[in-house]
OpenMM code with the backbone's topology and positions (N, CA, C; nanometers):
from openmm import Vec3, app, unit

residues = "UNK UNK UNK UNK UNK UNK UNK UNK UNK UNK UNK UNK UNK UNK UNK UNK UNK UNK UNK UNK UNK UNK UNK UNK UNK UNK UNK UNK UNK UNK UNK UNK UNK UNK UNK UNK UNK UNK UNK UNK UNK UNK UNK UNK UNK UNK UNK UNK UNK UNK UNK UNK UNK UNK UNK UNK UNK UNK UNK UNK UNK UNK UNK UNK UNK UNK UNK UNK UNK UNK UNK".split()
positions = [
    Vec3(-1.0400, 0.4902, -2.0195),
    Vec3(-1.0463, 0.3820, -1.9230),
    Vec3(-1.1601, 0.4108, -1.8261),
    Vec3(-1.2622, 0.3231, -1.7780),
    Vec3(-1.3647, 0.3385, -1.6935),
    Vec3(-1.3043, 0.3308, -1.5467),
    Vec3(-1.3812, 0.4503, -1.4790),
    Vec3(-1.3354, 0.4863, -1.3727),
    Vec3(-1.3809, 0.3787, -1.2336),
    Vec3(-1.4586, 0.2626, -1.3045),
    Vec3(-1.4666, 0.1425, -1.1965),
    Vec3(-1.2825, 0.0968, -1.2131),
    Vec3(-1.2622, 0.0698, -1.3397),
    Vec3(-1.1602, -0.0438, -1.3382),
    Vec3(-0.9834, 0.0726, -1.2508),
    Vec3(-1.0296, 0.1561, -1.3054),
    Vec3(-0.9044, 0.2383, -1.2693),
    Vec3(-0.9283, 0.2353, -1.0772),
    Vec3(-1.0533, 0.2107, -1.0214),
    Vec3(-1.0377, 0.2464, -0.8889),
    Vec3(-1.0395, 0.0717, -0.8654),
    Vec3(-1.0947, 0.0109, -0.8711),
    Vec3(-1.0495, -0.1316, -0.8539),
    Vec3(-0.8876, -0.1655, -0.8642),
    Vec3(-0.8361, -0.1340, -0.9785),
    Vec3(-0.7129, -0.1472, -1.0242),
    Vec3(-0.6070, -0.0768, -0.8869),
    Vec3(-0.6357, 0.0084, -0.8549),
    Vec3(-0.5491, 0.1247, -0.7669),
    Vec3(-0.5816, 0.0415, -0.6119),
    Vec3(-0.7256, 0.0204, -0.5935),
    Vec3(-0.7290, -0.0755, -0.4621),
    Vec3(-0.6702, -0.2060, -0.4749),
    Vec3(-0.6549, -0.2806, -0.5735),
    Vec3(-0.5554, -0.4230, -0.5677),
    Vec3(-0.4366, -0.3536, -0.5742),
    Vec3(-0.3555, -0.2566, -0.6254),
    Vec3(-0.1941, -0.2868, -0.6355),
    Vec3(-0.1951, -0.1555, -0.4729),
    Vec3(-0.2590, -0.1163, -0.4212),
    Vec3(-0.2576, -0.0337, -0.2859),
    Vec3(-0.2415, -0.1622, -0.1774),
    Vec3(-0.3377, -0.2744, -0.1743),
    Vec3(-0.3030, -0.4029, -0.0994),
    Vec3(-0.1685, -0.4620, -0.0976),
    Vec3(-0.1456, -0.5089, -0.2737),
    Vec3(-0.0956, -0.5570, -0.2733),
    Vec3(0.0532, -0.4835, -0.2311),
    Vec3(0.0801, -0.3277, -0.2001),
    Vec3(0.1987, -0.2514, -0.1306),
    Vec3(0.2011, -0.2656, -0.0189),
    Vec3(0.0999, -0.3361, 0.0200),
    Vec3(0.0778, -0.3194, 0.1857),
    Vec3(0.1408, -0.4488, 0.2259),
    Vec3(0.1313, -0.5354, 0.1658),
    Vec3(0.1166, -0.6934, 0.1904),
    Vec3(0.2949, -0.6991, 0.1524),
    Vec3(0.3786, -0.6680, 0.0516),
    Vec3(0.4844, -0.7513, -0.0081),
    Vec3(0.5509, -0.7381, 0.0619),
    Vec3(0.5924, -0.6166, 0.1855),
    Vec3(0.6777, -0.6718, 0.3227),
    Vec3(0.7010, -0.7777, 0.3433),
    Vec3(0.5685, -0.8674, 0.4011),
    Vec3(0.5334, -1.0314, 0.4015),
    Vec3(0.5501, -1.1141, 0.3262),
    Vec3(0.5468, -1.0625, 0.2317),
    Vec3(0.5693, -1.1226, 0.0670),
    Vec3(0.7201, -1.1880, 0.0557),
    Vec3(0.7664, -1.0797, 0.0982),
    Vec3(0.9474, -1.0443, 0.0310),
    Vec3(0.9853, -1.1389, 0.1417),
    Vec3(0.9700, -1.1242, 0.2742),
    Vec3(1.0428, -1.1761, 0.3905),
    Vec3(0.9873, -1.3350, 0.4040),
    Vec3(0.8643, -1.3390, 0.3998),
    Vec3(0.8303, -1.4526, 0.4091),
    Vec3(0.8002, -1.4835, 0.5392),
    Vec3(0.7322, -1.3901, 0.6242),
    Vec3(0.6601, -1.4124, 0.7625),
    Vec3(0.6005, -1.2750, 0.7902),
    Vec3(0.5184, -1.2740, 0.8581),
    Vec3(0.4689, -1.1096, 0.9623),
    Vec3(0.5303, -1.1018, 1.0252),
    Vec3(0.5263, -0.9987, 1.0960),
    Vec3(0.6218, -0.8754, 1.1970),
    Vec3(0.6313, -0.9207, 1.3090),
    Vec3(0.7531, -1.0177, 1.3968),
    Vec3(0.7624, -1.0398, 1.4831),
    Vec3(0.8717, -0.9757, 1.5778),
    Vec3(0.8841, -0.9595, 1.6732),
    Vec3(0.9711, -0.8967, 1.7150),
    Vec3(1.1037, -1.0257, 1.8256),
    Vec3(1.0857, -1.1677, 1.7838),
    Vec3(1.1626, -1.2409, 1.8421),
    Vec3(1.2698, -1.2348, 1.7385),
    Vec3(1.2352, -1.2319, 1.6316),
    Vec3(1.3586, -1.2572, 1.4907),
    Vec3(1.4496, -1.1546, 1.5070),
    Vec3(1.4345, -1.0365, 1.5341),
    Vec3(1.5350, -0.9367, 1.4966),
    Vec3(1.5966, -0.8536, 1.6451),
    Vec3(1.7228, -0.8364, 1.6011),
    Vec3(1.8097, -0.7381, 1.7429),
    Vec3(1.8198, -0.6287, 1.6658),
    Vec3(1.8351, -0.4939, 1.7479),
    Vec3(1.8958, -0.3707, 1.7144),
    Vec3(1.7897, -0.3159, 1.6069),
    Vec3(1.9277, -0.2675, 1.5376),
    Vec3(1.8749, -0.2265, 1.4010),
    Vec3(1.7653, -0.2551, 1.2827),
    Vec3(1.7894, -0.4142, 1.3056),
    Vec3(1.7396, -0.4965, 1.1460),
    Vec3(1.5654, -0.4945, 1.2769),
    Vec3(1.5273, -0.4360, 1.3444),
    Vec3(1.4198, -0.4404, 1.4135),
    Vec3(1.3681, -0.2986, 1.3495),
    Vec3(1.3965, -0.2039, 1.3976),
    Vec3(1.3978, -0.0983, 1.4000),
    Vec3(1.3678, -0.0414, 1.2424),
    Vec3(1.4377, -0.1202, 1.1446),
    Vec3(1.4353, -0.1289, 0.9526),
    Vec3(1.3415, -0.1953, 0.9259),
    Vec3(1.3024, -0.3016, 0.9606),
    Vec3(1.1543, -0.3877, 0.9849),
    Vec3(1.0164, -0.3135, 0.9964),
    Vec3(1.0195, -0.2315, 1.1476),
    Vec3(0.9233, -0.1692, 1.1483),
    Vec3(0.9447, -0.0581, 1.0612),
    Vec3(1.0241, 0.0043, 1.0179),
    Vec3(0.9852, 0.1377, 0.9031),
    Vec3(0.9754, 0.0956, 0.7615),
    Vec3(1.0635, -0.0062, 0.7427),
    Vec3(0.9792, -0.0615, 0.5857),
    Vec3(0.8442, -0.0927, 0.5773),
    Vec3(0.7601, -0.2102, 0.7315),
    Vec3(0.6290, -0.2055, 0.7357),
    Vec3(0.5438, -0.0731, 0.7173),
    Vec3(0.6035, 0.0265, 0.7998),
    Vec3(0.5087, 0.1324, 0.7985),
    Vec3(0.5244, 0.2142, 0.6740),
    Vec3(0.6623, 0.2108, 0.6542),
    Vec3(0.6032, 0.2628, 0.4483),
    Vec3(0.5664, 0.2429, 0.4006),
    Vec3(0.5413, 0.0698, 0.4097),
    Vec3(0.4515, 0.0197, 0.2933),
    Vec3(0.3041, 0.0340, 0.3006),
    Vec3(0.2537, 0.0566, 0.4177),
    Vec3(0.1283, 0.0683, 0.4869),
    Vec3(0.1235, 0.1862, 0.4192),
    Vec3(0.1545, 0.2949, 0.4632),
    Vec3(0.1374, 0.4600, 0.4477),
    Vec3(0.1472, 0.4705, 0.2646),
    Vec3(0.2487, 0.4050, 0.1816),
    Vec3(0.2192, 0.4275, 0.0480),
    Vec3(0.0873, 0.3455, 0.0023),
    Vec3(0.0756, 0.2277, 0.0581),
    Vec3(-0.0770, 0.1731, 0.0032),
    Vec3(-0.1827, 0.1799, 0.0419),
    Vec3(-0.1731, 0.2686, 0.1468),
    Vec3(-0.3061, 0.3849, 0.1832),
    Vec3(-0.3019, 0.5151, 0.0712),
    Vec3(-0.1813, 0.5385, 0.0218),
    Vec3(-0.1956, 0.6749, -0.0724),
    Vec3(-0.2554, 0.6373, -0.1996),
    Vec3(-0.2101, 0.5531, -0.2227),
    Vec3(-0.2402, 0.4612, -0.3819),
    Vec3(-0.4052, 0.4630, -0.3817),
    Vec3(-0.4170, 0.3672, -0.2446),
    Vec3(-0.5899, 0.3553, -0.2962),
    Vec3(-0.6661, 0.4832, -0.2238),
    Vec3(-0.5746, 0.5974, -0.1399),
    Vec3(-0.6904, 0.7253, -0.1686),
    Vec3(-0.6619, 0.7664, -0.2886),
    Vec3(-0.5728, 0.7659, -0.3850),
    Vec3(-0.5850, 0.8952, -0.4956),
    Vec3(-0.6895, 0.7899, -0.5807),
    Vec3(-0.6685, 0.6753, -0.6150),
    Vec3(-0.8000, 0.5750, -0.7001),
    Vec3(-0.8944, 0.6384, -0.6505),
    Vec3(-0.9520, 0.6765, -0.5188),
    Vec3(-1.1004, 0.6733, -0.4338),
    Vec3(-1.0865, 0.8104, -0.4821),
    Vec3(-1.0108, 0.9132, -0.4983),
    Vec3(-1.0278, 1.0590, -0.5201),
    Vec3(-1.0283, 1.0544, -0.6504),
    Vec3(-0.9641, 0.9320, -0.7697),
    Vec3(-0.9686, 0.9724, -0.9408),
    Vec3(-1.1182, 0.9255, -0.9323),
    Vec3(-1.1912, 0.8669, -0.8484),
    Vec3(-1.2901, 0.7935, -0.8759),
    Vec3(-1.4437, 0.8540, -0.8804),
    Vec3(-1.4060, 0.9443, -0.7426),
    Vec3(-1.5266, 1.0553, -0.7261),
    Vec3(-1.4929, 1.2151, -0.7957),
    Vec3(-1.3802, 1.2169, -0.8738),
    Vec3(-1.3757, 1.3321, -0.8946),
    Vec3(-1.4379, 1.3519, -1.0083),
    Vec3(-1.5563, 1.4977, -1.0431),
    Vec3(-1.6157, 1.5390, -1.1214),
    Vec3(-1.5313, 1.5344, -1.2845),
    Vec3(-1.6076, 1.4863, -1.3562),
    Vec3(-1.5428, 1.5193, -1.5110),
    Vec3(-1.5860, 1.6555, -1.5590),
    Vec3(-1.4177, 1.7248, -1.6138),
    Vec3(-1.4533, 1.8765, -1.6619),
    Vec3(-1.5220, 1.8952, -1.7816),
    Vec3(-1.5839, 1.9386, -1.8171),
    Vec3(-1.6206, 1.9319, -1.9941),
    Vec3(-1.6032, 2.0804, -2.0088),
    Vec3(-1.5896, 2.0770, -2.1282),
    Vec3(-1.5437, 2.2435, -2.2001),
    Vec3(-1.6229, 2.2616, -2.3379),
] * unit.nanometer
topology = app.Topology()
chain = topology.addChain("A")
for resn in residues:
    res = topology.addResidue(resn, chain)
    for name in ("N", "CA", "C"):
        topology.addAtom(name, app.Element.getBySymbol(name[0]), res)
């Protein structure tokens, strides 16, 4: 597999982890909708999803620049 499509590939589904919070719920992050808890679960599902689709598209950006071994 060419290492354009594999780092392209890894930056669309890294977005698209970032985004399906919004996706799933069907609005951005407001803080009038929710009391207590379901606030509090809101913001840490956002920020997981952020933090895993930042990991996704560094390891693409790291499969992308990393040297090929030959033997």
């Amino acid at each position: 597999m060419s290492k354009v499509v594999l780092l392209i590939s890894s930056v669309v589904i890294g977005v698209l982890v970032m985004v399906s919070p919004g996706f799933i719920t069907g609005h951005t992050f407001s803080s009038t909708q929710y009391q207590g808890s379901l606030y509090v679960a809101e913001f840490v599902v956002r920020s997981l999803a952020l933090i895993i689709g930042l990991v996704v598209i560094h390891d693409g950006i790291k499969s992308f620049f990393k040297k090929q071994v030959t033997t």
